[in-house]
N, C-alpha and C positions, 0 to 999 in steps of 0.2 A: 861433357864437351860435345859440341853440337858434329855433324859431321861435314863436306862438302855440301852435299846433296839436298842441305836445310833449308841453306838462303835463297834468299832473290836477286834478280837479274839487278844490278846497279850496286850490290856490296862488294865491297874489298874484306877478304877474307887472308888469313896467316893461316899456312897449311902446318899438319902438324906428321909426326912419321905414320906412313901408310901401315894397316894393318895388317895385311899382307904383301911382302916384298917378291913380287913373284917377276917375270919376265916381262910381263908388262908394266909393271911398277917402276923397272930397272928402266924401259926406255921412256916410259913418262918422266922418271928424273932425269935422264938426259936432256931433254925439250924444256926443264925448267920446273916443273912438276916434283920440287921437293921438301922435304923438311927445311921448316923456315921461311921458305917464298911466300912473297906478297901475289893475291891470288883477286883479279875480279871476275864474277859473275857475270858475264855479258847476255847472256838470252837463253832461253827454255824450248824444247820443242813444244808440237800444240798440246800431247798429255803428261808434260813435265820430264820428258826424256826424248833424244840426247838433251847432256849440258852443254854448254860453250863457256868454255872459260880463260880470260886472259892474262900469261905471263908473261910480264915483259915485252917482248912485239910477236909473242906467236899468241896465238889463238888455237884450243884444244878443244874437239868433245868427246864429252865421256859420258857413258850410259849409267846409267841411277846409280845399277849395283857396284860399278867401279869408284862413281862418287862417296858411295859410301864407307867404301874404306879408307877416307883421306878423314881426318878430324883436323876439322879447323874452328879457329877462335876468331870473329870481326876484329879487324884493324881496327887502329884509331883515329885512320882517317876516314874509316866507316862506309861512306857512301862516293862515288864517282861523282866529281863535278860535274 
């Protein structure tokens, strides 16, 4: 399973349980940021970190290595109109 941190800017991703549940994992899933959320990729910084990504009407970014401990699977609705 691929992680956050894999796609591109315009996919809808399904997040999957974080790797690590730590303190900040806890208030990311307050913000929306959890197992089972529908996730899009909205933009990259210029060398690929921070991410920006949208849940529902917030907008989060999270640095590579935080990305990478979320594993997610593309949606099936794939890509943002």
């Amino acid at each position: 399973m691929k992680t956050l941190n894999e796609y591109l800017p315009g996919q809808k991703v399904i997040l999957g349980r974080p790797a690590l549940f730590d303190e900040v994992a806890l208030r990311l899933a307050e913000l929306g940021l959890c197992e089972g959320a529908t996730v899009t990729i909205t933009r990259r910084g210029p060398l690929g970190d921070p991410l920006e990504v949208e849940v529902k009407t917030t907008r989060i970014c999270l640095r590579a290595e935080k990305a990478r401990q979320y594993p997610a699977d593309l949606s099936p609705a794939g890509v943002r109109p």
